[in-house]
C-alpha positions in Angstrom: 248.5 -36.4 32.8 247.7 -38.5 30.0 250.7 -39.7 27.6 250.7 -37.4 24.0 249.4 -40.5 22.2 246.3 -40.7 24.0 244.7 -37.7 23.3 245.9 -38.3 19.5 243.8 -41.6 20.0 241.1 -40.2 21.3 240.8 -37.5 18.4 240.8 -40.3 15.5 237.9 -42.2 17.3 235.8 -38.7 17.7 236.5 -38.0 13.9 235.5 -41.4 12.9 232.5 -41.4 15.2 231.1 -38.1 13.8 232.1 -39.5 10.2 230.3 -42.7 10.7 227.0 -41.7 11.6 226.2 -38.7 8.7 225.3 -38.8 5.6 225.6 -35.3 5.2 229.2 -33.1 4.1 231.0 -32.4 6.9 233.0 -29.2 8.0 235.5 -30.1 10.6 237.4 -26.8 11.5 240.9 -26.5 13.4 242.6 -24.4 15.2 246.3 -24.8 16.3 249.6 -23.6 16.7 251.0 -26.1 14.2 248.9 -26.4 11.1 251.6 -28.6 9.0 252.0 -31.2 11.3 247.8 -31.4 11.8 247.7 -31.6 8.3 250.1 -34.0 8.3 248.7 -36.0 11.0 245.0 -36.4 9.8 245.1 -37.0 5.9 248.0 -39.9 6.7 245.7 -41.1 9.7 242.1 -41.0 8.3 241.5 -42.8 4.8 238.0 -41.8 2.6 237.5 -38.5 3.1 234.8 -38.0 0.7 232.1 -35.4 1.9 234.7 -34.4 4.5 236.8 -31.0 5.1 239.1 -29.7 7.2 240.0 -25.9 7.7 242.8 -26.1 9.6 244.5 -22.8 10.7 247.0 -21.0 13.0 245.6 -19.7 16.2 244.9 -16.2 15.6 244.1 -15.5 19.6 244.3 -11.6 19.7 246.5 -9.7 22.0 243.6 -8.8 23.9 242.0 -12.1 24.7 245.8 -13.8 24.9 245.4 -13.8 28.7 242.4 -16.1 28.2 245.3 -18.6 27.6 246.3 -18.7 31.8 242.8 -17.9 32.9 241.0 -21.0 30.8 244.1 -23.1 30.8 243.5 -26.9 30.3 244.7 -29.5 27.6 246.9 -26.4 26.1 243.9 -25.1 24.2 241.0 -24.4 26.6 241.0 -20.6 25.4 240.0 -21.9 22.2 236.7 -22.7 23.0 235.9 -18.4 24.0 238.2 -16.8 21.0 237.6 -19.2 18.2 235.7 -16.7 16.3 239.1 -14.9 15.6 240.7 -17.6 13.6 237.4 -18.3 11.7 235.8 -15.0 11.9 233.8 -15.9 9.0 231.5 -18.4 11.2 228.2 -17.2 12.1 227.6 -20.2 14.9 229.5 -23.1 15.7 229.4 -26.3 17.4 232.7 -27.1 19.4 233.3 -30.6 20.6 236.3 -32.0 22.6 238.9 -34.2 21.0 237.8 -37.0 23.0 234.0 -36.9 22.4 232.2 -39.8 20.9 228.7 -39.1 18.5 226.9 -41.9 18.2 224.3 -39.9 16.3 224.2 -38.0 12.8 226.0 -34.9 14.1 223.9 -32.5 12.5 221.2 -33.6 14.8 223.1 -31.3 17.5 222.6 -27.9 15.3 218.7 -28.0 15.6 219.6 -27.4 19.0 220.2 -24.1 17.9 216.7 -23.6 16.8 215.5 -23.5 20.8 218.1 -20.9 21.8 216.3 -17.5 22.5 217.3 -14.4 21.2 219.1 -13.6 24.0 221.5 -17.0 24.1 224.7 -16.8 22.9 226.2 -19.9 24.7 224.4 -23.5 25.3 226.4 -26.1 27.3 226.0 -29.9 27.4 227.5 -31.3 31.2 229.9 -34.0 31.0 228.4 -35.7 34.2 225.3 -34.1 34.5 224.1 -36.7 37.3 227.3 -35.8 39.7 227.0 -32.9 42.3 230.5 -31.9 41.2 230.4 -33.3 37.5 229.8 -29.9 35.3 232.8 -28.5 33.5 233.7 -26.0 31.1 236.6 -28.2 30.1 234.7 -31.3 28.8 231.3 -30.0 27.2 229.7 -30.3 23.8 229.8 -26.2 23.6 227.3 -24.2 20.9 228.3 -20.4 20.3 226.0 -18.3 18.0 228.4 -15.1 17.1 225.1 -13.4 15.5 223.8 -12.4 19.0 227.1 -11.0 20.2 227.3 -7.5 20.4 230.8 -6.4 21.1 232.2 -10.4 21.1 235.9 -9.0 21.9 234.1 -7.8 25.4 231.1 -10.3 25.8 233.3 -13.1 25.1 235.9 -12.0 28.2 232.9 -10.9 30.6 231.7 -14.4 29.8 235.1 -16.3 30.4 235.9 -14.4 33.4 232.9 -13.8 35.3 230.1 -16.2 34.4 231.9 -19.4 33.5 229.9 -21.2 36.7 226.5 -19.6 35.9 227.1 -20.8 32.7 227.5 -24.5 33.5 
């Protein structure tokens, strides 16, 4: 277990990382169980923010899909990554990135990326240690969701999280 303070590190570097090699407005989007203190946190911690937002909201995980929170338990937020449609239902696609990841590339690069999806992919996943037998995990990926292709995403979202997480990675 890593100490509180690390993975608050680790998130200021991955902000200032994606910030540092665009040129372009950026979104940055937020879900959490304590949306003062984020606040708080990130316009004290992270000066210029020209060309930069942040929605941050409450978690608005669904009774439904609240059991996602034991079955894709890790770092406290793991569910996040399958139900974050339902605090920002208003996205049509999104690209989630851990806390701790590191672009070292304009950012918007990785959207294209939706461009070579076919019309039956809903989910694209980046390996953390591709080149490792035992190195794929859902927990550290560069994730890309497309909500558009999702018929029922209450349903396909918990088929996907329950049942096909290792086909998927």
């Amino acid at each position: 277990d890593y100490p509180p303070h690390f993975f608050i590190s680790t998130f200021l570097v991955s902000i200032k990382s994606i910030l540092a090699f665009t040129k372009r407005h950026v979104n940055f989007r937020i879900a959490t169980d304590n949306k003062t203190a984020v606040e708080n946190f990130i316009y004290s911690s992270i000066p210029n923010l020209k060309n930069t937002f942040f929605d941050i909201r409450e978690d608005k995980t669904t009774s439904e899909m609240a059991s996602l929170r034991e079955t894709l338990k890790f770092k406290g937020c793991g569910h996040l990554k399958v139900v974050f449609h339902q605090t920002f239902p208003d996205l049509k696609r999104i690209l989630l990135l851990d806390a701790d990841t590191i672009i070292l590339k304009p950012v918007e690069n990785l959207f294209d990326l939706f461009d070579t999806f076919s019309n039956e992919t809903v989910i694209g996943m980046a390996q953390e240690h591709p080149q490792k037998e035992n190195g794929n995990g859902f927990e550290k990926i560069i994730l890309f969701l497309d909500f558009r292709k999702l018929k029922n995403p209450l349903k396909d979202i918990i088929l996907i999280a329950r049942t096909r997480i290792t086909n998927l990675v």
